[in-house]
C-alpha positions, 0 to 999 in steps of 0.5 A: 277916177276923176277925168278931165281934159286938162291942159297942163302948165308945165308943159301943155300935154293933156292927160287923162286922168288927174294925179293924186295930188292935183285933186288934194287941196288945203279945203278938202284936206281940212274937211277929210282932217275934221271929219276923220277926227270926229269919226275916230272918236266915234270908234273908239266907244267900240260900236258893235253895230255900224249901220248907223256909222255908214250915214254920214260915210254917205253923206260926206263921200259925197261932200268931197264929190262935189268938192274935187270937181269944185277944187278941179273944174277950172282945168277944163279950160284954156286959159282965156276963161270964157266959159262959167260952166255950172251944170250941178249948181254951185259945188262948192255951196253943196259940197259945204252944205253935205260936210255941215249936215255929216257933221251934226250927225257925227256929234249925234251919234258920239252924243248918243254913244257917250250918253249909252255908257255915262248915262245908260238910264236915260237912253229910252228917254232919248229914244225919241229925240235921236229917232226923230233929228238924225234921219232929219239931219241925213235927209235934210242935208240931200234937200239943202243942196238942191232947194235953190240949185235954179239960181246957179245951175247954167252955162254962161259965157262972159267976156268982159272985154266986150261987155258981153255976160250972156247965159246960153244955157239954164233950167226951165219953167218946167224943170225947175217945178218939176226938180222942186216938186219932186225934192221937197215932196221927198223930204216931206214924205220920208220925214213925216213918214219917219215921225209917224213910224218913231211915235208908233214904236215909242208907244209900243203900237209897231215892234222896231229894231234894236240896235245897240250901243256901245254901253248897252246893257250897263246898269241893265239898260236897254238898247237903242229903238229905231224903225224900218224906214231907216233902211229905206232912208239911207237909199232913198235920199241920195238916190233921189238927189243924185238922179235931180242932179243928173236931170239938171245936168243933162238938161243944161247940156242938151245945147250943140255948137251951132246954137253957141256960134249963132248966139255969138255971130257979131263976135269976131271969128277967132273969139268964136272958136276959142269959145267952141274950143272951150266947149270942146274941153267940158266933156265927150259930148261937145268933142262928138258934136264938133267933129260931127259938124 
């Protein structure tokens, strides 16, 4: 479960744990709406084999991760803003990015099941096609969240009273070669890698798996070809991305509250522990540094 130390409107008690219906809102319901339609449709063709159907489970689980954090930062905070806390980048530009990529691969697969029972025929001669853009979709949406994650991933502190904006915190030189390195180099590898693999088992060089549609074996079709690496892909991508994230969001915290106070020292005293007061919401880390000092 979500947690957060929040201070509530109604009665400035804080809590531990956000209730159900503090975390809901209108975007996140929209997109949970939208993807369950789709999704149903998807079932109703009577899938035999789910394995398939677990990509965009992923791919949109952790669309609303990033969306419910997007939709709840704010409660961290006091009341006088002070703080723009990004540690992940942009939630919301991720969490868009996710939902889009979960859905081409929804309309993918509803495509290929619907093409499985109207046109049975012509499944070997989409083998390819299918083999080749849904993997593409699924790694894809994993790089697209990180390809520019250095240009919003920082702690900034902004009081516009005193005309100050000042970044306290951000991704380094050699952080940010080393994320991007490591994030392209992945998504090239594994596409590659799968292209290789499809067009190896499409000439009938390596044996590949079948799966089977919803209409397989109408009119004697036959199944559905794909490679071993799709096992490996639904693992690779989003463990990948996830352990990138954790880098960066460890790196944008590795700040203690003397370094916030002596980048501030001409602010006046009681800005300065509003500020540090603030730090103290974000998480366990700044409250241990705090008590520590």
């Amino acid at each position: 479960m979500l947690t957060f130390n929040k201070k509530m409107s109604e009665n400035n008690s804080k809590e531990d744990f956000l209730r159900l219906r503090e975390i809901l809102n209108e975007t996140l319901i929209r997109d949970a709406f939208i993807f369950a339609i789709l999704y149903l449709f998807i079932l109703s063709q009577s899938w035999t084999n789910i394995f398939l159907l677990l990509f965009p489970i992923i791919t949109f689980g952790y669309s609303l991760f990033f969306r419910i954090i997007n939709s709840n930062k704010y409660r961290i905070f006091l009341e006088n803003n002070l703080i723009t806390y990004n540690p992940l980048g942009l939630e919301k530009k991720h969490a868009n990015r996710l939902n889009f990529t979960a859905l081409l691969q929804l309309v993918l697969l509803f495509w290929i099941g619907a093409e499985s029972y109207y046109h049975p025929q012509l499944i070997e001669t989409y083998d390819l096609f299918f083999n080749l853009v849904f993997p593409f979709f699924f790694t894809f949406g994993f790089y697209w969240i990180l390809i520019d994650v250095w240009k919003y991933a920082k702690i900034t502190i902004r009081l516009k009273r005193n005309s100050i904006d000042k970044t306290i915190s951000l991704l380094t030189m050699g952080h940010f070669k080393w994320i991007t390195i490591a994030n392209l180099s992945t998504f090239i590898l594994l596409n590659v890698l799968n292209v290789s693999l499809v067009l190896l088992t499409d000439n009938n060089i390596i044996l590949g798996f079948s799966y089977y549609l919803p209409g397989t074996g109408t009119e004697n079709s036959l199944p559905l070809k794909i490679t071993i690496l799709l096992f490996i892909i639904i693992g690779i991508s989003p463990i990948v991305a996830s352990l990138l994230l954790l880098v960066i969001y460890r790196a944008l915290n590795n700040i203690t509250p003397t370094d916030i106070i002596n980048s501030f020292k001409e602010l006046p005293e009681e800005i300065r522990k509003l500020i540090i007061k603030n730090f103290g919401n974000i998480n366990r880390k700044y409250n241990r540094d705090l008590n520590n000092e």
